[in-house]
N, C-alpha and C positions, 0 to 999 in steps of 0.2 A: 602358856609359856612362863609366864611371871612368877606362876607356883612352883614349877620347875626350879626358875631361879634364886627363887627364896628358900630352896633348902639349905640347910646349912652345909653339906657337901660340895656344895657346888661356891659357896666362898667368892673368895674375890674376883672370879671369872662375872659374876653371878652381878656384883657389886658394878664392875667396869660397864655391864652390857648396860644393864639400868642405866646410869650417871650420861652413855653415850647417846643414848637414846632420849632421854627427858630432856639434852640439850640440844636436839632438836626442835623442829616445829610440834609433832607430836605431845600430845597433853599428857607428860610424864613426870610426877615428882620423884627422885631417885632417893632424898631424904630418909621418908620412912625404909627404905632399903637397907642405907647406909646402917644408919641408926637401930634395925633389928639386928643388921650382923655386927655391930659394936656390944649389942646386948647379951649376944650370945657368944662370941669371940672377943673379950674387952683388952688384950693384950697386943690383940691387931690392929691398934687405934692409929699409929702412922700409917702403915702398909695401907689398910682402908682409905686414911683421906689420899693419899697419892694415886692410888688406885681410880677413886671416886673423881677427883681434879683431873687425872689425863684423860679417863673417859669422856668427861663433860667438856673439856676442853677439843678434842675431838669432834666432838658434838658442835661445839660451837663453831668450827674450822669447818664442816660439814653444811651450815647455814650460811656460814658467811659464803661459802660455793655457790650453794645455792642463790644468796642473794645476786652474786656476782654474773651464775648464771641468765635469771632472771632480766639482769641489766641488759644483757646480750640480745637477748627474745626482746627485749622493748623497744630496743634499736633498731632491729631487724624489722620487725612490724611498722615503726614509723620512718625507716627509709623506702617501707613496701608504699607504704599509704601517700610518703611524699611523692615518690615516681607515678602513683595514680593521679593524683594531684595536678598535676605537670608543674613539680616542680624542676628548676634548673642548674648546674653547675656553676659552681666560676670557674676562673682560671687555677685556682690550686685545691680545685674537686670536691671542695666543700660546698654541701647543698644550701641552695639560697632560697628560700620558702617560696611561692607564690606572689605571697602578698607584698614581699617586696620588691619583685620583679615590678608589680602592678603600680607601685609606689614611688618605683623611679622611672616608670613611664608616665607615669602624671594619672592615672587612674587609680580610683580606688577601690582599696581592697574588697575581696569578695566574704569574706569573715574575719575576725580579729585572731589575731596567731595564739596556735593551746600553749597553754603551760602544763611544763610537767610538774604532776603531781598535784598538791594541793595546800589545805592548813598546814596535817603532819608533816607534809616531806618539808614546808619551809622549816619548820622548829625543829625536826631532825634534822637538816642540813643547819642549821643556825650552830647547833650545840656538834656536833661531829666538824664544824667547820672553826669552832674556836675550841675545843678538846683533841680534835684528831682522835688516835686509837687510844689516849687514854680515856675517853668517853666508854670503850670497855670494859672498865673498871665494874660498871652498872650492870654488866653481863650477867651477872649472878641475882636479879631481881626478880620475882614473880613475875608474870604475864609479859614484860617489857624487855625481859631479856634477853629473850631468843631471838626476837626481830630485830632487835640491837643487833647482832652477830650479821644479821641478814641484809639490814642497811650499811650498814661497814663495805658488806663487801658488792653490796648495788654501787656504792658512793666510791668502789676503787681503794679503798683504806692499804697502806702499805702491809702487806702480810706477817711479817713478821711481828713488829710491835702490835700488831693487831693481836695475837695468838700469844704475845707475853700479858699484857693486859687483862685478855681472858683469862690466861691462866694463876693469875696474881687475884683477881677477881675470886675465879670462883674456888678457889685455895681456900681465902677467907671467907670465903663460906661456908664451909664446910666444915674449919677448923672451930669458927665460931659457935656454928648452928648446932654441929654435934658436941660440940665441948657444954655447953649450954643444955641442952635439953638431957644428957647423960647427967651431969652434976645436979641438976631437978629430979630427975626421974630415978 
């Protein structure tokens, strides 16, 4: 398929699929894509980055789902696990663990309460909790930045600045990265 898309006929179709696809979770640079069809087309150097930034941007609204999906299935599983549990309701239907039940009857708990997540999710909650969605600004970085897209939308990030941010991100990269590597090359 890639070869396919790398022909030169097939153009900014070619460009868009790449750029949506590597911003997903999939281990995809769309760069070198870019950047052949700059080489071989250098007149199409806007049209390409717009092309390249809505795909990826795309891409990145596709993770953040995903992430958000994600959140949903963790829920669902740990309201499954609390109900085996026996844990109990209160009065406005929010689940009350166990072990506090155990703890306001004067016995003690039968294990200490999980926490979600772990190191990363504190430090990504830390920096998404004092950045908001302009933390994806960072969208646009090697390895870190498709799961940025994906914690975004785990953590609820409002949608919309979410998807400006992204797209403001990875603009400048693209503007950068191919402007850069064409004036060398």
């Amino acid at each position: 398929m890639l070869s396919i898309l790398s022909l030169p006929t097939v153009g900014l179709p070619g460009v868009f699929v790449v750029a949506l696809v590597s911003a997903t979770l999939l281990p995809l640079g769309s760069e070198p894509v870019v950047i052949a069809y700059l080489k071989i087309a250098p007149d199409m150097f806007w049209p390409t980055i717009m092309v390249a930034t809505i795909g990826n941007t795309i891409g990145g609204v596709i993770t953040y789902y995903m992430g958000r999906a994600a959140k949903v299935g963790y829920e669902k599983i740990q309201h499954k696990k609390a109900l085996a549990a026996g844990e109990i309701t209160d009065e406005t239907g929010l689940a009350i663990a166990a072990e506090e039940k155990y703890l306001s009857e004067g016995d003690a708990p039968s294990a200490a309460p999980k926490k979600e997540g772990g190191r990363w999710h504190d430090k990504m909650t830390y920096y998404f909790e004092r950045f908001g969605p302009a933390a994806l600004l960072f969208s646009w970085l090697p390895v870190v930045g498709d799961p940025l897209c994906g914690v975004a939308g785990w953590m609820r990030l409002p949608l919309i600045p979410s998807i400006i941010f992204m797209a403001i991100g990875k603009f400048l990269r693209y503007l950068l990265m191919t402007s850069a590597v064409l004036w060398i090359w």
